[in-house]
MIFI-890814 format. One line per field, with one value per atom (N, C-alpha, C, O): z, y, x; chain. Coordinates in Angstrom, 1 decimal. Each point is the difference from the previous one (the first is absolute). Layout:
BEGIN
zz: Z ...
yy: Y ...
xx: X ...
unit: A ...
***
This chain:
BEGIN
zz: -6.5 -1.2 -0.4 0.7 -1.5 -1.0 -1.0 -0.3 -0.2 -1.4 -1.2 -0.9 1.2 -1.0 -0.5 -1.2 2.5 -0.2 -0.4 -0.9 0.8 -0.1 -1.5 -0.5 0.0 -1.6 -0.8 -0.9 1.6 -0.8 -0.3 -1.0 2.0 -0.6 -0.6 -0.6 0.7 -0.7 -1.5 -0.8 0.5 -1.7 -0.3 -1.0 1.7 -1.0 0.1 -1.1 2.1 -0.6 -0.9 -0.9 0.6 -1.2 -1.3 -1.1 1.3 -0.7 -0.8 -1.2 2.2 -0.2 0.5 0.6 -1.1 0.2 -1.2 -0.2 -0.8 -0.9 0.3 1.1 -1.4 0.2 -0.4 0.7 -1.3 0.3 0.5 -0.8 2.0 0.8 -0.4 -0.4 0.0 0.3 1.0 -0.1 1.3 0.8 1.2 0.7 -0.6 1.0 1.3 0.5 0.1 1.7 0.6 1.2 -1.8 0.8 0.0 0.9 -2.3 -0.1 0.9 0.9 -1.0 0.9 1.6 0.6 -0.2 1.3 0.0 0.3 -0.5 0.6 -0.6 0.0 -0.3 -0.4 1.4 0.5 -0.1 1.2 1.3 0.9 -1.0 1.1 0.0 1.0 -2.2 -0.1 0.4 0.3 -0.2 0.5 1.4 0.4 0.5 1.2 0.4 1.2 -1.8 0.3 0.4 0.9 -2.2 -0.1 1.0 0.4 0.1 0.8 1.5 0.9 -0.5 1.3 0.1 1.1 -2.3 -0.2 -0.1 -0.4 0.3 0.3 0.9 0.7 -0.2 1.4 0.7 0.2 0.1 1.3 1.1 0.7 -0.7 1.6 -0.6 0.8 -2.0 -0.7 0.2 -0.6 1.4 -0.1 1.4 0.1 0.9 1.5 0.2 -0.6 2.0 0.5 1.4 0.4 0.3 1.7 0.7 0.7 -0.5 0.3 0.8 0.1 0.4 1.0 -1.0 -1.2 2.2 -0.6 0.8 0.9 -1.5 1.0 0.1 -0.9 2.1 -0.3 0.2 0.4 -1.0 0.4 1.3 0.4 0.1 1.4 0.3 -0.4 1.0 0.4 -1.0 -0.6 0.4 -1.3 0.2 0.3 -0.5 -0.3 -1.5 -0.3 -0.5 -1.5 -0.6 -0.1 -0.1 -0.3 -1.6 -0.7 0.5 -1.4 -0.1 0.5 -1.3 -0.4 0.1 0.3 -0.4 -1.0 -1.3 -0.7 0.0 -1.0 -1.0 0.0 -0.6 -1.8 0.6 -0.4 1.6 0.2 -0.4 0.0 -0.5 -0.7 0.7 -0.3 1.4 0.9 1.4 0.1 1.2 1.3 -0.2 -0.5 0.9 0.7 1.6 0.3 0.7 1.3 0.5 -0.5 2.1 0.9 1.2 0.6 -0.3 1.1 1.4 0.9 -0.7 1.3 -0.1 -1.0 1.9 0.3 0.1 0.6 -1.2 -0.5 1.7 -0.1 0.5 1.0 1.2 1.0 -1.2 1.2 -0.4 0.1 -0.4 0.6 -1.1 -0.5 0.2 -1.2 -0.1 1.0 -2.4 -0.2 -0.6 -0.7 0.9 -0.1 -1.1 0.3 -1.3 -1.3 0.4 0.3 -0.3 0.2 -1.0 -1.0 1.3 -1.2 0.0 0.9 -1.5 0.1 0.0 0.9 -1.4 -0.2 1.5 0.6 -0.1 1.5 0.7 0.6 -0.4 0.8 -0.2 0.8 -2.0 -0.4 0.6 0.4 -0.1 0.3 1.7 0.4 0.5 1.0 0.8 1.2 -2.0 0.7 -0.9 -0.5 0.2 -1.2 0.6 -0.9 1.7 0.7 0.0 0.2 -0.5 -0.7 -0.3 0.2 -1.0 -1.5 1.0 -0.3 1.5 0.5 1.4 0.9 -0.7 1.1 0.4 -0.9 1.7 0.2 -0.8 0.8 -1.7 -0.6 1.1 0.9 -1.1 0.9 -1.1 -1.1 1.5 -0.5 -0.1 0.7 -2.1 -0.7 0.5 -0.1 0.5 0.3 -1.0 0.0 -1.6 -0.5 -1.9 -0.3 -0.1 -1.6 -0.8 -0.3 0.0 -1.3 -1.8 -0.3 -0.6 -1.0 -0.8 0.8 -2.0 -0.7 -1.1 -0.6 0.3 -0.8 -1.2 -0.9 0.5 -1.2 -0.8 -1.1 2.0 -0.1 0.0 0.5 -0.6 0.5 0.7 1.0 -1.4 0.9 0.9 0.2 0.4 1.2 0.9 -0.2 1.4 1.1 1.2 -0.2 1.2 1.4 1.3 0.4 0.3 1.0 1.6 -0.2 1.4 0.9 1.2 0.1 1.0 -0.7 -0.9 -1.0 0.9 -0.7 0.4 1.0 -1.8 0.5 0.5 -0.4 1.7 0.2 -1.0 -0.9 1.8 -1.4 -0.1 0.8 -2.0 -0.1 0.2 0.0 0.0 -0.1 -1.0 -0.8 0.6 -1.1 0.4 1.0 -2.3 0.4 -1.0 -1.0 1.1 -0.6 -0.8 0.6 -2.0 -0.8 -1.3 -0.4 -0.4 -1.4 -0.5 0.5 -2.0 -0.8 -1.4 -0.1 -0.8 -1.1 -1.2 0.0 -0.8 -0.5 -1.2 -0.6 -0.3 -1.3 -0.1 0.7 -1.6 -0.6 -0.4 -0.5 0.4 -0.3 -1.6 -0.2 -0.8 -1.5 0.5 1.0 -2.1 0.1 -0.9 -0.7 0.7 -1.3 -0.6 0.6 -1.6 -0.8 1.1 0.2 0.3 0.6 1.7 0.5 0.1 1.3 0.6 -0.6 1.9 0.4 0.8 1.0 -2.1 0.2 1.3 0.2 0.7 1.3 -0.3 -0.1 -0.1 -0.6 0.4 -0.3 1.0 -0.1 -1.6 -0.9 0.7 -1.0 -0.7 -1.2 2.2 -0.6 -0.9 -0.8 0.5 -0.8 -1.0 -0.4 0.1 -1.1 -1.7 -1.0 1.5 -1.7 0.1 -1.0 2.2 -0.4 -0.1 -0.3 0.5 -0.3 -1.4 -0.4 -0.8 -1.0 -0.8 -1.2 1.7 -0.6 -0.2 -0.9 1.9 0.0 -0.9 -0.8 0.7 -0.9 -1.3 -0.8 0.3 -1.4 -0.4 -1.1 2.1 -0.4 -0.4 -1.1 2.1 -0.6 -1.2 -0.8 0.8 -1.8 -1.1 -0.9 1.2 -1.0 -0.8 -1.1 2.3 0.1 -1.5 -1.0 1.2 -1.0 -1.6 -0.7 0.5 -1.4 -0.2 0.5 -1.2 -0.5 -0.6 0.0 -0.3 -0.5 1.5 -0.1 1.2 1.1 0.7 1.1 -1.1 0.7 -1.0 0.6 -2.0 -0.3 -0.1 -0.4 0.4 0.5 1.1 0.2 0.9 1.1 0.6 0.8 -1.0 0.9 1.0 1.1 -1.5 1.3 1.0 1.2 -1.5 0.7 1.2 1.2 -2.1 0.6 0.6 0.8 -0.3 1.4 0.7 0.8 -0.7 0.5 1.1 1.2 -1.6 0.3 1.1 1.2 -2.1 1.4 0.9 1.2 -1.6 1.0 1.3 1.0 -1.2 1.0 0.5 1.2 -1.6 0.2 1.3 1.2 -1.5 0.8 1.5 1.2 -1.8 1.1 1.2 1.2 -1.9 0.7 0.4 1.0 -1.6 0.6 1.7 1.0 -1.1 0.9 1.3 1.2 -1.9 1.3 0.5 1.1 -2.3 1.0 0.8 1.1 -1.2 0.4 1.8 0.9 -0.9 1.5 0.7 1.1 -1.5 0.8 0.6 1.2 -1.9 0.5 0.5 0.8 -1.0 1.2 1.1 1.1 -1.5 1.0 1.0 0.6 0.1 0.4 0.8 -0.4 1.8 1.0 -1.4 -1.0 1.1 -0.7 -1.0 -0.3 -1.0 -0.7 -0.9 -1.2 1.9 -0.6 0.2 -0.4 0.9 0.3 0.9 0.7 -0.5 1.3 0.3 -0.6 2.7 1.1 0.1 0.2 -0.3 0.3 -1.3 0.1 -1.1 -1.0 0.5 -0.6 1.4 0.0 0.9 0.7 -0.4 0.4 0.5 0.4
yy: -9.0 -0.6 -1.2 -1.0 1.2 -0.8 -1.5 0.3 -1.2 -0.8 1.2 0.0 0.9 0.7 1.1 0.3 0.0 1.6 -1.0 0.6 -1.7 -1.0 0.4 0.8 -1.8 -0.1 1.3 0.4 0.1 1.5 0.6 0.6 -0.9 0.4 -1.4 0.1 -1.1 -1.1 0.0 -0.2 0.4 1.0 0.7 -0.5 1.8 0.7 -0.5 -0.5 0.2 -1.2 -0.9 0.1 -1.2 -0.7 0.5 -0.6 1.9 0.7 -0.6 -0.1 -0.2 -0.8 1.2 0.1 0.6 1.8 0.4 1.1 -2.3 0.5 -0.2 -0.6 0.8 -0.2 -1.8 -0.5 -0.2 -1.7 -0.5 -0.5 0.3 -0.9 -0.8 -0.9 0.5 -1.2 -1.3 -1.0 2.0 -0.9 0.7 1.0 -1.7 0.4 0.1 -0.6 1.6 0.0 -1.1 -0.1 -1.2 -0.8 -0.8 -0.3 0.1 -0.4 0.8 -0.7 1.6 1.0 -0.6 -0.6 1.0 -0.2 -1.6 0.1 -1.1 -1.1 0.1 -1.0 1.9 0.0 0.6 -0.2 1.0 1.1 -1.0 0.1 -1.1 -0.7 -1.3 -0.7 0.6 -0.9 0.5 -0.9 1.9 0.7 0.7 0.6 -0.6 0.0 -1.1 0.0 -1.3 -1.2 -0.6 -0.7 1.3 0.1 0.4 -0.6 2.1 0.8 -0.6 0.5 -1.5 -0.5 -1.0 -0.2 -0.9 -0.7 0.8 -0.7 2.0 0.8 0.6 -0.1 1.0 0.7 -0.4 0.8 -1.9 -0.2 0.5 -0.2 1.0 1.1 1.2 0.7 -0.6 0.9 -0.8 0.4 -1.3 -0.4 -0.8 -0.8 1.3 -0.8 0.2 0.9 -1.9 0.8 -0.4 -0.9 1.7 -0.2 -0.5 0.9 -2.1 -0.1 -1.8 -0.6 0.3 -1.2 -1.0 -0.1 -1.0 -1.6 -1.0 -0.5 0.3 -1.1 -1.6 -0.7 0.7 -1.5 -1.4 0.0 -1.1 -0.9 -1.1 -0.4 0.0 -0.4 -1.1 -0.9 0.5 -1.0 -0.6 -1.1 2.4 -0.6 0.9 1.1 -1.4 1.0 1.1 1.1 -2.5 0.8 0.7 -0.6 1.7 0.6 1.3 -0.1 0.9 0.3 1.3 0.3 0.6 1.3 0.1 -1.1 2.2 0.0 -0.3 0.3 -0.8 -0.4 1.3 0.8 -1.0 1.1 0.9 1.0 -1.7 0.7 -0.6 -1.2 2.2 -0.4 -0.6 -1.0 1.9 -0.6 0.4 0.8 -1.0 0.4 1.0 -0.2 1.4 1.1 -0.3 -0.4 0.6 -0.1 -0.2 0.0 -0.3 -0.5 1.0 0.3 0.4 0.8 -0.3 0.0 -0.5 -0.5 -0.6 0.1 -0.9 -0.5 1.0 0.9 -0.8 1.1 0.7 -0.5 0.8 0.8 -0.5 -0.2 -0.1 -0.8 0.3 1.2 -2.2 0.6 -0.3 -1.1 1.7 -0.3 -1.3 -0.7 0.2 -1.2 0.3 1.0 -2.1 0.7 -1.3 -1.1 1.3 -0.4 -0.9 0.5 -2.1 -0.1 -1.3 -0.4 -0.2 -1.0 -1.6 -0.8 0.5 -1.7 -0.8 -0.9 1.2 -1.4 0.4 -0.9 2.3 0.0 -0.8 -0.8 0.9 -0.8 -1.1 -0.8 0.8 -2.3 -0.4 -1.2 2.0 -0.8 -0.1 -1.1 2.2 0.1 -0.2 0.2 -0.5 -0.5 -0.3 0.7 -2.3 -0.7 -0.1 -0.1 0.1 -0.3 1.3 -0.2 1.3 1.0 0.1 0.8 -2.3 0.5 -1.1 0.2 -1.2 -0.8 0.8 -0.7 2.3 0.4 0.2 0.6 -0.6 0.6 0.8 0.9 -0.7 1.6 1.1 -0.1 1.4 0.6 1.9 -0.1 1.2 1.4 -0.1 -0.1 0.3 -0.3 1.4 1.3 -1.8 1.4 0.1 0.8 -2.1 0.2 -0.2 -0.6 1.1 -0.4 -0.5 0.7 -2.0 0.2 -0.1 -0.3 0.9 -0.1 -1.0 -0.9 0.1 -0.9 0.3 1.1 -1.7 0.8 -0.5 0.9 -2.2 -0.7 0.5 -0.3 0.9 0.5 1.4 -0.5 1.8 1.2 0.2 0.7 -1.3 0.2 -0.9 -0.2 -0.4 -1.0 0.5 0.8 -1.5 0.9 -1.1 -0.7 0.1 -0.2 0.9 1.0 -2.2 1.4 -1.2 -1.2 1.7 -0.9 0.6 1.1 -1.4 -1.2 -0.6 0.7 -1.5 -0.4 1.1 -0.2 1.3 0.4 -0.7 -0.9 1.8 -0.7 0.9 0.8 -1.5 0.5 1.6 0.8 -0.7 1.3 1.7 1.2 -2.4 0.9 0.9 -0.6 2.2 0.4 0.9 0.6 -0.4 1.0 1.0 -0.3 1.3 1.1 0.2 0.2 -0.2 0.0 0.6 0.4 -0.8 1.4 -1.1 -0.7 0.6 -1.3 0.9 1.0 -1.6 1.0 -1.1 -1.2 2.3 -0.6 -0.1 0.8 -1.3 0.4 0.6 -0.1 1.1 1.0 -0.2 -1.1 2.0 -0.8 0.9 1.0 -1.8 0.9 0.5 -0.2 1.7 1.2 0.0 -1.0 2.2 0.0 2.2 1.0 -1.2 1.3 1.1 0.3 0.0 0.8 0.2 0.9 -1.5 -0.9 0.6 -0.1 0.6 0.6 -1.2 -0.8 1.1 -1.0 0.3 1.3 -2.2 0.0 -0.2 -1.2 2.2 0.4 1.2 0.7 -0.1 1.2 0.5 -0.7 2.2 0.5 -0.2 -0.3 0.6 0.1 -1.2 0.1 -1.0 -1.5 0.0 -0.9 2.2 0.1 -0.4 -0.7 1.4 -0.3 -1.6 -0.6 0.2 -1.5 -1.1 -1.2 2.0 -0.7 0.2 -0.9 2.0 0.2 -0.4 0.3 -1.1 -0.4 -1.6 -0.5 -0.2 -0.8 -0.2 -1.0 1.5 0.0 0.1 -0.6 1.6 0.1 -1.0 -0.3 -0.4 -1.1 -0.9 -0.5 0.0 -1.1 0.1 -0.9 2.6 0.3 -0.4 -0.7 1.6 0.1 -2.2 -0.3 -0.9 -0.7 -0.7 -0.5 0.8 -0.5 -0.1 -1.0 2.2 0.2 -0.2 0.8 -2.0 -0.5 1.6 -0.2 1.4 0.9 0.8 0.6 -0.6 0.7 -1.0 0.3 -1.3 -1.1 -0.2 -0.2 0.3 0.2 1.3 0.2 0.3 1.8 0.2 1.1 -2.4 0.8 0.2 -0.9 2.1 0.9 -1.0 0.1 -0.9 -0.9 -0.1 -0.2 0.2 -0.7 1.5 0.1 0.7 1.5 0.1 0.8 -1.0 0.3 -1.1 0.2 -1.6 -0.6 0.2 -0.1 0.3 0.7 1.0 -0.1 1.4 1.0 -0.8 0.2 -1.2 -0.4 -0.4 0.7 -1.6 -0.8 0.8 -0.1 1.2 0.5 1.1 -0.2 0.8 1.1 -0.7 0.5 -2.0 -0.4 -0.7 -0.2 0.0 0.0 1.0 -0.1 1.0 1.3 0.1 0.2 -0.3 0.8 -1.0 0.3 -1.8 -0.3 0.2 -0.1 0.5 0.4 0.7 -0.3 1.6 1.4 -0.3 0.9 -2.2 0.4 -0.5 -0.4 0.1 -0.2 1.3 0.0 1.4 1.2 0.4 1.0 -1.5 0.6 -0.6 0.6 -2.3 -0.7 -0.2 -0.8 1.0 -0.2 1.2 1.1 -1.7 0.8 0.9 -0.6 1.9 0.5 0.5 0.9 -1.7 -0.2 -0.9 0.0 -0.7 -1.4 0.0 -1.0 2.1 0.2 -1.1 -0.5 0.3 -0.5 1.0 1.0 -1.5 1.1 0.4 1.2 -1.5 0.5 1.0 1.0 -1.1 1.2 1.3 1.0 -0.9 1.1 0.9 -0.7 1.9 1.0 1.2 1.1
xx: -4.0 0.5 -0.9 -0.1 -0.4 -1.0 0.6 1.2 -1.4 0.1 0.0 0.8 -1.8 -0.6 1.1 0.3 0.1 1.4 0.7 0.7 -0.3 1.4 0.0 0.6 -1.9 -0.1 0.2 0.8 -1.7 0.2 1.9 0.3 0.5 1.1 0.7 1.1 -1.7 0.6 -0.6 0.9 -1.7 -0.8 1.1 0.6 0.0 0.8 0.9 0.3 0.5 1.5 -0.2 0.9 -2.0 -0.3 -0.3 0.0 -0.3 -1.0 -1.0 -0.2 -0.5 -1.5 -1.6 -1.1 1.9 -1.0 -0.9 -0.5 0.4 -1.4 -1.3 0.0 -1.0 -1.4 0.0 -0.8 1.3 0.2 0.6 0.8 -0.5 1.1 0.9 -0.8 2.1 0.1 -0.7 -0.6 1.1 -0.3 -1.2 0.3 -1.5 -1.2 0.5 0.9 -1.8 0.5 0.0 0.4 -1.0 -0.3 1.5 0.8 -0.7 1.5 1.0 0.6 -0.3 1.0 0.1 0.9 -2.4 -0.5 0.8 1.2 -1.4 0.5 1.7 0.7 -0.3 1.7 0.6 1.1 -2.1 -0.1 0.2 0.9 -1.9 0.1 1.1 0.2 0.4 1.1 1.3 0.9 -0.7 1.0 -0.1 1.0 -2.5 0.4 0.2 0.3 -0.4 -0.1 1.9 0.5 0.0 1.1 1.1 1.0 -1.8 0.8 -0.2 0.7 -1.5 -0.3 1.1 0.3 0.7 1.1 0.7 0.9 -0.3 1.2 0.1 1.0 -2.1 -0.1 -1.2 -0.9 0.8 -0.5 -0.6 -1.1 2.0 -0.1 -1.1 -0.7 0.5 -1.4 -1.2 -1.0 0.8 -0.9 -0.7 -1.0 2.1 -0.5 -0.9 -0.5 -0.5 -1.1 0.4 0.8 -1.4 0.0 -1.1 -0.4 -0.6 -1.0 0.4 1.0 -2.3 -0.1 0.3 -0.4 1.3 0.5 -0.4 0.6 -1.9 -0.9 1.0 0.4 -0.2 1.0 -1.4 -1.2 2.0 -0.6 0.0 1.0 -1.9 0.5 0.5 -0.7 1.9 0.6 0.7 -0.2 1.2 1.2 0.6 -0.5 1.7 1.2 -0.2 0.3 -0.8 0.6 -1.5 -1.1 1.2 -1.1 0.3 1.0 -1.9 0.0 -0.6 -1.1 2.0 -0.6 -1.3 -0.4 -0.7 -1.2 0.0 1.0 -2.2 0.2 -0.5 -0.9 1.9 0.9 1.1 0.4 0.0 1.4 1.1 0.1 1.0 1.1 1.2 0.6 -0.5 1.3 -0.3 -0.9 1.5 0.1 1.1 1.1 -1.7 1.0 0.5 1.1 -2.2 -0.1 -1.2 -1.1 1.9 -0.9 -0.1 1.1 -2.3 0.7 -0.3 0.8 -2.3 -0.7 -0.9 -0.8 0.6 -2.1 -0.3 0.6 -1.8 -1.1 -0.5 -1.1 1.1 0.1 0.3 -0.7 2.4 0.6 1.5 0.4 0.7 1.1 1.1 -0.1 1.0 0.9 0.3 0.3 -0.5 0.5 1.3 0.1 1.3 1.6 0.0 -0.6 1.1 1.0 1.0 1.1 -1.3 1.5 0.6 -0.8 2.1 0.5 -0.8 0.3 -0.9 -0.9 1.8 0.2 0.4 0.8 0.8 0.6 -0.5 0.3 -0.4 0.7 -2.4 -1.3 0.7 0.5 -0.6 -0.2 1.3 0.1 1.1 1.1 0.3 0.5 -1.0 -0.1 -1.3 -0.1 -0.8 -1.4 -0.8 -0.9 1.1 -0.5 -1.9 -0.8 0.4 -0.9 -1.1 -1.1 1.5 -0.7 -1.3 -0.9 0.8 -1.3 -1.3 -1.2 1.6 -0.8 -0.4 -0.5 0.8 -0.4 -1.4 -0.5 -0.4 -1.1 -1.1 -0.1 -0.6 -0.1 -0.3 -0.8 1.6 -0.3 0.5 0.5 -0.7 0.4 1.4 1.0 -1.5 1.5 1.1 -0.3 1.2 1.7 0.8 0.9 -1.0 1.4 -0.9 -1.0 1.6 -0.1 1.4 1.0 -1.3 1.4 -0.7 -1.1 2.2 -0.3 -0.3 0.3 -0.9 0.2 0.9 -0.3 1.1 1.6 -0.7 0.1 -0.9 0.1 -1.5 -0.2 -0.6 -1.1 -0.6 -1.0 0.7 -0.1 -1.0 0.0 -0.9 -1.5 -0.3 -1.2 2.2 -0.4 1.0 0.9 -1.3 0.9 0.2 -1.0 1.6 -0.5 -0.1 0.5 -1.5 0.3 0.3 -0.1 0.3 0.5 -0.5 0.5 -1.3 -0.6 -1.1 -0.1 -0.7 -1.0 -1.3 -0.7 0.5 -1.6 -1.2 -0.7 0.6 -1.8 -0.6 0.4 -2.2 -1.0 0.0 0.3 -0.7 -0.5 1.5 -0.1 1.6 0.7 0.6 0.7 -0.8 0.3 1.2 0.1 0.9 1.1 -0.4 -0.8 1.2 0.7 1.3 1.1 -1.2 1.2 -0.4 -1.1 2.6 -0.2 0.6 0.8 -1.7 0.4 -0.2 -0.7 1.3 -0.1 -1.6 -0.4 -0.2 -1.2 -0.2 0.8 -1.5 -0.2 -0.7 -0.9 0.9 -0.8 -1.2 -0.3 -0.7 -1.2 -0.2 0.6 -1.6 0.3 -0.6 -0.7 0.9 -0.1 -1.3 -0.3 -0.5 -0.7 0.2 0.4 -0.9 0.3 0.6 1.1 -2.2 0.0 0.0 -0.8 1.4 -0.2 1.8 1.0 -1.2 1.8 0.7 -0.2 1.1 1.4 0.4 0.1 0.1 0.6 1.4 0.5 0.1 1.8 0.1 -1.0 1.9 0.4 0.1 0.5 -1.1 0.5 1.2 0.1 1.0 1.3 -0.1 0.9 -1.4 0.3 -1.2 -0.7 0.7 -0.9 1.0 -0.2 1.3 0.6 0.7 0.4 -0.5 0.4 -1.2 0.1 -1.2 -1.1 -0.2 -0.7 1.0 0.0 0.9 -0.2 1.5 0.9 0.1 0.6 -1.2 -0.5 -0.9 0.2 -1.0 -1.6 0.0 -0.8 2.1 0.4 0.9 0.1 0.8 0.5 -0.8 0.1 -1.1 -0.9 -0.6 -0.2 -0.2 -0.7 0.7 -0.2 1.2 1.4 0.4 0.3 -0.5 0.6 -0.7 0.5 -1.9 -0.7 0.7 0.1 0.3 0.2 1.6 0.9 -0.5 1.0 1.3 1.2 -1.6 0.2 0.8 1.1 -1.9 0.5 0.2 -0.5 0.8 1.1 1.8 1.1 -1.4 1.3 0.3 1.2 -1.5 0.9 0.4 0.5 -0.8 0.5 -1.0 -0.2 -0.7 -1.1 -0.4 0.5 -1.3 -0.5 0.8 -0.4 1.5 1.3 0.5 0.2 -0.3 0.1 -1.0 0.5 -1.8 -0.8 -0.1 -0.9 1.5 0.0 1.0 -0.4 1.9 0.8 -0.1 0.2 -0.8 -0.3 -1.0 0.3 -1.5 -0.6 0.8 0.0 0.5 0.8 1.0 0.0 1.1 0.9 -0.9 0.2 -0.6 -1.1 -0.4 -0.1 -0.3 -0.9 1.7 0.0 0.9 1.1 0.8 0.8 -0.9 0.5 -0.6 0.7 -2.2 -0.7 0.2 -0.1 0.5 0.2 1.6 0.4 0.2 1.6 -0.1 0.5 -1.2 0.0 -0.5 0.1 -0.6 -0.2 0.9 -0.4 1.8 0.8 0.1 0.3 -0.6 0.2 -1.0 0.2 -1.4 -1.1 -0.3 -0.2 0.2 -0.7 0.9 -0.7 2.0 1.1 0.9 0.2 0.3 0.6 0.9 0.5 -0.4 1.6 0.0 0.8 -2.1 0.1 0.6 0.4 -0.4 0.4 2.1 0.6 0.0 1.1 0.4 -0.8 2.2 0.7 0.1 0.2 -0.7 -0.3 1.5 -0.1 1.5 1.2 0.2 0.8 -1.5 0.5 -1.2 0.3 -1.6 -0.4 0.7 0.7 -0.5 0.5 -1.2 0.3
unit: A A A A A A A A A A A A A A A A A A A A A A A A A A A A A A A A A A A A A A A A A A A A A A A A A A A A A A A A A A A A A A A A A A A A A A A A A A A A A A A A A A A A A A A A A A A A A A A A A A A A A A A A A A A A A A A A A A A A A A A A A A A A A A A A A A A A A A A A A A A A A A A A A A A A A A A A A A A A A A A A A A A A A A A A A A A A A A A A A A A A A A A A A A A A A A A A A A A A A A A A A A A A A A A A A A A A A A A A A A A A A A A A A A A A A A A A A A A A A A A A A A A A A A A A A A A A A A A A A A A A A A A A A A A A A A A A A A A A A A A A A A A A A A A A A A A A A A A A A A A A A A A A A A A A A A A A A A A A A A A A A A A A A A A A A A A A A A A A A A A A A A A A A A A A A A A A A A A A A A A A A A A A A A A A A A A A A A A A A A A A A A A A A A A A A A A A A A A A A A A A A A A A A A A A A A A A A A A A A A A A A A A A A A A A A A A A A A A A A A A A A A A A A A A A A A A A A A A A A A A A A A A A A A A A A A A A A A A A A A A A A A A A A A A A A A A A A A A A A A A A A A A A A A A A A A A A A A A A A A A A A A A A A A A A A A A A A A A A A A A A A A A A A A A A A A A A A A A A A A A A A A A A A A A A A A A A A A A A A A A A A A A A A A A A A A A A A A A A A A A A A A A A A A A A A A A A A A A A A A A A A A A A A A A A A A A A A A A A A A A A A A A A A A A A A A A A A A A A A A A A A A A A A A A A A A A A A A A A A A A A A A A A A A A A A A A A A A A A A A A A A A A A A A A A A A A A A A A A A A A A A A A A A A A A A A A A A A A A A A A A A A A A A A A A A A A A A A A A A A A A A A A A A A A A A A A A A A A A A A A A A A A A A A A A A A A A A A A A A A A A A A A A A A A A A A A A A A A A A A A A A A A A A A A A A A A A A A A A A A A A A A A A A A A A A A A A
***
C-alpha cells in the first residue's frame, strides 16, 4: 500500500479524474500523511515499535527514544532479566528512599501518569544500561510512492481520511455534510477495529469464563 494507490481512489470519490487536477499529488500526498498522523492519536497500538531503551545513568526518571509517542512496555535489560511493572505512589509510600539508592540493574519500572514518554525505573541505572521495550512512534512522511507501514486492511480508512481532508477545503462539501461523512467512517472504522479485539486479543473471546460451555 502506497500514498499513490491511496490517491488514486481518493480521485474517484472527489472526482478529481480529468487530465487537470484539482488537486496535485503533491497536495494529496501530504493529506495522506496527515491522516496517518491522525490515526497514531486514535490507535496507537498501529504504530508500536519493539526495540532498545537506552536509560540514562544514575537517575530514576528517564525517557522514551526520541519521536516516540507514548510507553507501551518494559520487558528486560537488554540481555539480562525481566524488569516487573509496578505502582510509584506504592514505592513512594512504603520506601520513600527508593530514588537516593545506589545505581545499580534496574528490576522495577513505573509509569509517568502526567507524561507518556517518560517512565522510572528502580533502581537508578549504571552506565551504559539499556532495556528492552515497545513504545509507540511517529510515523515518518510518506512520499508518492514509498509502502505505508499499515496493514492493508486500513487501506479504506486511509482513503477516508484523505477525502475528508480534500473534501474539507471546499465550503460546498463541508455544508452538505460529505466531509462530515468520511470523517465519520474515518473515526468510526478506526474504533470499530479496536473493539473487535476484545474478541481476538482475549481469553474466550472477550466472554465471562462462567458463561463458556
Amino acid at each position: 500500500m502506497t500514498p499513490s494507490e491511496v490517491i488514486t481512489e481518493v480521485r474517484r470519490l472527489i472526482q478529481d479524474t480529468k487530465t487537470t487536477f484539482r488537486y496535485s499529488d503533491a497536495v494529496l500526498t501530504g493529506f495522506v500523511n496527515q491522516t496517518i498522523k491522525r490515526m497514531v492519536l486514535l490507535r496507537p497500538d498501529l504504530f508500536t515499535t519493539i526495540g532498545d531503551i537506552p536509560l540514562t545513568t544514575s537517575t530514576v526518571f528517564q525517557n522514551c527514544p526520541a519521536g516516540a509517542v507514548r510507553l507501551v512496555e518494559i520487558f528486560n535489560v537488554k540481555d539480562g532479566d525481566a524488569v516487573v511493572e509496578v505502582s510509584r505512589k506504592t514505592l513512594n509510600e512504603n520506601y520513600p528512599n527508593w530514588v537516593t539508592e545506589p545505581p545499580d540493574v534496574p528490576i522495577n519500572f513505573m509509569r509517568h501518569v502526567r507524561n507518556p514518554t517518560n517512565f522510572f525505573v528502580y533502581p537508578a541505572p549504571i552506565a551504559s544500561t539499556i532495556l528492552v521495550g515497545e513504545y509507540v512512534s511517529s510515523p515518518v512522511t510518506f512520499a508518492l510512492n514509498d509502502t505505508i507501514t499499515l496493514p492493508d486492511a486500513y487501506f479504506t480508512v486511509l482513503v477516508d481520511g484523505t477525502v475528508f481532508l480534500a473534501e474539507s477545503i471546499d465550503n460546498e462539501h463541508v455544508n452538505s455534510g460529505r466531509a462530515k461523512l468520511f470523517q465519520d467512517s474515518f473515526v468510526m472504522t478506526l474504533g470499530v477495529g479496536l473493539q473487535s479485539r476484545v474478541i481476538t486479543d482475549t481469553e474466550e473471546g472477550g466472554l465471562d469464563p462462567r458463561q463458556v460451555v
